[in-house]
C-alpha positions as a Python dict, from the first residue, in 0.01 Angstrom:
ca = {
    (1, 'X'): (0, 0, 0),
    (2, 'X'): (127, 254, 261),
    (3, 'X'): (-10, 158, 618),
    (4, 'X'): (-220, 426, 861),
    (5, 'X'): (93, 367, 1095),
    (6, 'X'): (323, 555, 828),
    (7, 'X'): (120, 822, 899),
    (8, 'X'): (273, 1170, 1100),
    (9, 'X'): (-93, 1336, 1176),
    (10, 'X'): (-424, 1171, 1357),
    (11, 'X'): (-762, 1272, 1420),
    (12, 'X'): (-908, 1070, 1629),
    (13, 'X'): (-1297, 1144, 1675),
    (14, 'X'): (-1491, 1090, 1972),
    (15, 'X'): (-1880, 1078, 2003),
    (16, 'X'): (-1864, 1151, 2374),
    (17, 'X'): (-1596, 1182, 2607),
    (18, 'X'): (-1426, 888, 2647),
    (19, 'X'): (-1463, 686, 2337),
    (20, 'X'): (-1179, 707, 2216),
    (21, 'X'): (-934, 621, 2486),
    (22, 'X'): (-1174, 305, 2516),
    (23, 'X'): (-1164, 246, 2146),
    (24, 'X'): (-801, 312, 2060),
    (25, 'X'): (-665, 488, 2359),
    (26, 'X'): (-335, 240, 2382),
    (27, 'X'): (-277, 331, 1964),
    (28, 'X'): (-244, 669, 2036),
    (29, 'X'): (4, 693, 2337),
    (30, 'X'): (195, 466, 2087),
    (31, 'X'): (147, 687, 1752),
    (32, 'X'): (268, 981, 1955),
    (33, 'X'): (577, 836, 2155),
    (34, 'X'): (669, 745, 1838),
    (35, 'X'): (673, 1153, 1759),
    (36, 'X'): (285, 1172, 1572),
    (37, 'X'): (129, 1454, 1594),
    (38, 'X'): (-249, 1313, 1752),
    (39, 'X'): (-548, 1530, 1791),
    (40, 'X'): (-847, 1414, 1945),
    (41, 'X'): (-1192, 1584, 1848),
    (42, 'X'): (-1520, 1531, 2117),
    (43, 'X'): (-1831, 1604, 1889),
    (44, 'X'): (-2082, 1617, 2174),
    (45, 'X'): (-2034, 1733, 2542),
    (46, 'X'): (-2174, 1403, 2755),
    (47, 'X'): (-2414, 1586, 2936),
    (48, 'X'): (-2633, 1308, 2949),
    (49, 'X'): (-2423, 1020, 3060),
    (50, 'X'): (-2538, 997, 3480),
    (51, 'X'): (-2792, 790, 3633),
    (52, 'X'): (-2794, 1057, 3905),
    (53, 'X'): (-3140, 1253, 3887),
    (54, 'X'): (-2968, 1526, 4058),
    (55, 'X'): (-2684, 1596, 3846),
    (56, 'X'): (-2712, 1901, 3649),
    (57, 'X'): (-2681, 1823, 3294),
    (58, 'X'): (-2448, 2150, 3268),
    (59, 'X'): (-2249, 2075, 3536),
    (60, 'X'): (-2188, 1693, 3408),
    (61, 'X'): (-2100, 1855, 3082),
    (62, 'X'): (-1798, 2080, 3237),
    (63, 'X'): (-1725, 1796, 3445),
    (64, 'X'): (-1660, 1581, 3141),
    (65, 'X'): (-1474, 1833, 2947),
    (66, 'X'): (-1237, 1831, 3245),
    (67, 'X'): (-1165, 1461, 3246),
    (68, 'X'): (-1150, 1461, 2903),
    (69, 'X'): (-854, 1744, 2888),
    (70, 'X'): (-695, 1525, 3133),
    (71, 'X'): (-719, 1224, 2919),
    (72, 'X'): (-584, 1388, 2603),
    (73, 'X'): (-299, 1511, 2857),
    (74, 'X'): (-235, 1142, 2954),
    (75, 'X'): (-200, 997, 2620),
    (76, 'X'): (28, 1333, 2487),
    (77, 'X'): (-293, 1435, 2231),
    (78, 'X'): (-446, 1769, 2147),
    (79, 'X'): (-818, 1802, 2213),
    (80, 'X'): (-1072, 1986, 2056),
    (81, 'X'): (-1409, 1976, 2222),
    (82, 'X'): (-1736, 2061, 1961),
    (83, 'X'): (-1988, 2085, 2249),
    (84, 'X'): (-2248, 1957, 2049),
    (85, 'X'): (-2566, 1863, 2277),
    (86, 'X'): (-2512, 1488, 2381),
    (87, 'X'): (-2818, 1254, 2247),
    (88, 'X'): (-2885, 1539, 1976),
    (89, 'X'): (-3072, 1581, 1790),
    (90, 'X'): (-2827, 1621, 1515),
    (91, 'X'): (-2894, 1730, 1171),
    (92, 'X'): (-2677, 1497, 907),
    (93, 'X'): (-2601, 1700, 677),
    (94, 'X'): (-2454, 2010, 931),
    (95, 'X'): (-2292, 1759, 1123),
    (96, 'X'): (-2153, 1616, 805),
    (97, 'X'): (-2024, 1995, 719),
    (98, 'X'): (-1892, 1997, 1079),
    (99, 'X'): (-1668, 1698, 1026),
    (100, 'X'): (-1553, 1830, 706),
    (101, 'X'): (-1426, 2171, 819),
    (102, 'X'): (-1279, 1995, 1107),
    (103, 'X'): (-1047, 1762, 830),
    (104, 'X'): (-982, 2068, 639),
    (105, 'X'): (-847, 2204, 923),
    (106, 'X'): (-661, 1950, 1136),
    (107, 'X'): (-543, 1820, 754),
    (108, 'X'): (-481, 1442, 938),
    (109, 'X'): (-315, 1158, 676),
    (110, 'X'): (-537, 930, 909),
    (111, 'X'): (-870, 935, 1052),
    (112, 'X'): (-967, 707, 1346),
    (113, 'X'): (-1372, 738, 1485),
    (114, 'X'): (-1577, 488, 1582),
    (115, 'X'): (-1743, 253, 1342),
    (116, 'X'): (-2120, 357, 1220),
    (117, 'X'): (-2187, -3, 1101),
    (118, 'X'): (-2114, -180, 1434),
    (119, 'X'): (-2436, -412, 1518),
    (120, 'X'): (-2656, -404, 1723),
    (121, 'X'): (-2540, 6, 1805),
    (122, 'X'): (-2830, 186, 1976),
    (123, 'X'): (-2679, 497, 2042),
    (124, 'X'): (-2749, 746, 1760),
    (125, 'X'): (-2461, 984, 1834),
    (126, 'X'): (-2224, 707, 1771),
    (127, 'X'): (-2363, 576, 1448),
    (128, 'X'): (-2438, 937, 1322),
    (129, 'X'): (-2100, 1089, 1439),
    (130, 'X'): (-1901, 769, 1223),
    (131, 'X'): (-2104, 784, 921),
    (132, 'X'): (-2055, 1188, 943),
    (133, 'X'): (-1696, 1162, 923),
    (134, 'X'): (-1674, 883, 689),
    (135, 'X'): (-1863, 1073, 470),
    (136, 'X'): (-1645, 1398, 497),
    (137, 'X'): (-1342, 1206, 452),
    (138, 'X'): (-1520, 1095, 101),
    (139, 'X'): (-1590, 1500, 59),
    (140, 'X'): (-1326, 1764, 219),
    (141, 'X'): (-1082, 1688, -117),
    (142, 'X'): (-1330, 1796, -347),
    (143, 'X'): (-1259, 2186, -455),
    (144, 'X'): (-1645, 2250, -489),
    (145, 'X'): (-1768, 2077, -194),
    (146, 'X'): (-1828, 2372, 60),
    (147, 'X'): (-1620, 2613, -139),
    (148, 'X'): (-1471, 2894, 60),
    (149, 'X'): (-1461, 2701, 422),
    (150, 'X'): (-1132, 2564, 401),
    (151, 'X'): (-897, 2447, 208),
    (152, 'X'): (-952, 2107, 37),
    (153, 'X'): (-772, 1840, 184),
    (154, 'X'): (-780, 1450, 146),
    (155, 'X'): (-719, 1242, 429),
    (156, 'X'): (-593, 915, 309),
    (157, 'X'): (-818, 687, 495),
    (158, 'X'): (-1006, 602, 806),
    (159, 'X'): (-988, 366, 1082),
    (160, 'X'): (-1279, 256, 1264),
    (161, 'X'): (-1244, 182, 1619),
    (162, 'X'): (-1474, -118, 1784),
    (163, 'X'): (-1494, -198, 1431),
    (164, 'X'): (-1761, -461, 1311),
    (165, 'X'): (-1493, -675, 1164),
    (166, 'X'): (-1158, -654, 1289),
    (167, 'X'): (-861, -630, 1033),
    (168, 'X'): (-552, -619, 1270),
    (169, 'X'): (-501, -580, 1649),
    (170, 'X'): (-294, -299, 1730),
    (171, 'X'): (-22, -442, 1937),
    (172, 'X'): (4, -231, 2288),
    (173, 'X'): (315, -280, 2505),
    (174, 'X'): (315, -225, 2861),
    (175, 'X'): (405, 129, 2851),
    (176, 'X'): (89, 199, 2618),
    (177, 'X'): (-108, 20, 2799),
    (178, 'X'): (-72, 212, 3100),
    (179, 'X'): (-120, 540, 2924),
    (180, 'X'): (-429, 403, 2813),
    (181, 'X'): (-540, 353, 3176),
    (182, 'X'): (-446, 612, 3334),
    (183, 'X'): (-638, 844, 3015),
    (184, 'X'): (-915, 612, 3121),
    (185, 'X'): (-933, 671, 3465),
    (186, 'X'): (-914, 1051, 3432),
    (187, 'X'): (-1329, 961, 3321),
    (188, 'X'): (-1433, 922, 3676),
    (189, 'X'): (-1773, 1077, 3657),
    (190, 'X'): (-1775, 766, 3416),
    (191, 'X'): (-1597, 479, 3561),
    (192, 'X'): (-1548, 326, 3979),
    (193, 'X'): (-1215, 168, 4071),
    (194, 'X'): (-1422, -130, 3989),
    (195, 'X'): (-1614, -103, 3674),
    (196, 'X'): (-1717, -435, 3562),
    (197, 'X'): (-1713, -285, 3169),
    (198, 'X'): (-1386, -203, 3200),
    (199, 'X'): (-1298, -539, 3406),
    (200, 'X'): (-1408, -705, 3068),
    (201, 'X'): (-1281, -511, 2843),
    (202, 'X'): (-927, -564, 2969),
    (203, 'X'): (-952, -942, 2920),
    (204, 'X'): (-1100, -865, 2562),
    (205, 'X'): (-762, -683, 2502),
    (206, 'X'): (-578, -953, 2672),
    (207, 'X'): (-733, -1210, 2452),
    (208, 'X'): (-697, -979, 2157),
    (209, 'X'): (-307, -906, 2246),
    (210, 'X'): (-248, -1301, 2254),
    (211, 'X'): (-320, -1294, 1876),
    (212, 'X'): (-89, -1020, 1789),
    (213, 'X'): (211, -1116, 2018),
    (214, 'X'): (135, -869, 2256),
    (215, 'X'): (21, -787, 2633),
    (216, 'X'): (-264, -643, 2464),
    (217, 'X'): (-421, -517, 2149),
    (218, 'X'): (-657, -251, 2057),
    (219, 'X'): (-936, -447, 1735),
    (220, 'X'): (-927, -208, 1433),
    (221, 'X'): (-1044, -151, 1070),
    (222, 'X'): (-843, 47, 819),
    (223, 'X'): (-1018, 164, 499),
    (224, 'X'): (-836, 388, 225),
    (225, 'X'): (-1087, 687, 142),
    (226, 'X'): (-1079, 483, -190),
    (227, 'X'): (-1246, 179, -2),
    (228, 'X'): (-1525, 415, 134),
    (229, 'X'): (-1761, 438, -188),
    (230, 'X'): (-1878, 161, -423),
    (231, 'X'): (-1693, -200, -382),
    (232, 'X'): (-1355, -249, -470),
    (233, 'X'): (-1266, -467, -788),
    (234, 'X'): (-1216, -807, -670),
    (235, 'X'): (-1039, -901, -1007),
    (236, 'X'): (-1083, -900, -1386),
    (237, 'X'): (-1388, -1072, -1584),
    (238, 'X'): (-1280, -1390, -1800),
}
């Protein structure tokens, strides 16, 4: 079975700005120093992530889009921003539509976004936003499935990000690694010189990196589009 890293085009979907370098920021400076083509997609505009009363929600929001084209700079990705309202609320079904003109149209082999089932999640935009795209990669093949926006295209699978159940750990050497930092620290309406989320989430790659032979590792879970509707055979009946 051919493996998401034999892949030549990503999409790489982000809730808010900054999920994705957290989730798999390290896997993309790799994919595209190894000549991928990576595009990163922001479905909502993080307007609401301060604690600062007097922060203008619009004003955080073109703050935000800033870091983030800085980010996608650092890690050698296209960007796409959607400037959907952060928090919503959404409607499913045109958010669904959304994600599947967005696969016609980028055509990626892979898809990486955040994973809906995750836990313990509270934050609607991020378990929305995954199940969205799952669904469209599911849906933007079939020829009568929003006829006339696009082109049909298949995608050949997904890979969730801060997955519920890891399947591999993404191997990051140090030259990733520090792409994914520095993308990271372009998010500084988001993130102090000291961030204790980030100070644990280093030694959660460190620890993660130790199992794949690596200075770090990036937790991920790669499903083929077949693997994203009814369960798979597990063998044949006596």
């Amino acid at each position: 079975m051919e493996s998401w890293r034999d892949g030549a085009r990503f999409l790489f979907v982000s809730p808010h700005p900054d999920d994705v370098e957290l989730g798999c920021g390290g896997t993309i400076a790799g994919l595209v120093r190894a000549g991928k083509a990576a595009e990163i997609a922001v479905f909502t505009d993080g307007r609401l992530g301060t604690r600062d009363p007097a922060m203008p929600p619009a004003q955080l929001a073109r703050i935000r889009a800033g870091e983030q084209a800085h980010a996608a700079q650092a890690l050698g990705a296209g960007l796409r921003m959607l400037g959907l309202p952060d928090g919503g609320p959404h409607d499913y079904y045109a958010l669904r539509d959304l994600a599947v003109a967005l696969l016609r149209d980028v055509q990626p082999d892979w898809v990486f976004v955040c994973d809906p089932f995750l836990p313990y999640e509270a934050h609607s935009d991020h378990r929305v936003v995954g199940l969205a795209v799952s669904e469209a990669v599911l849906l933007s093949g079939l020829p009568h499935y929003a006829a006339g926006q696009g082109e049909p295209f298949s995608a050949q699978g997904i890979v969730y990000y801060f997955p519920r159940r890891a399947t591999e750990h993404a191997p990051l050497d140090e030259q990733c690694l520090a792409a994914r930092r520095e993308a990271i620290a372009c998010h500084r309406s988001q993130f102090g010189p000291d961030d204790r989320y980030l100070s644990r989430l280093e030694k959660q790659l460190a620890r993660q990196g130790a199992l794949a032979g690596a200075v770090a590792a990036e937790a991920l879970h790669a499903r083929r589009a077949s693997a994203l509707h009814l369960p798979e055979p597990q063998g044949e009946e006596g």
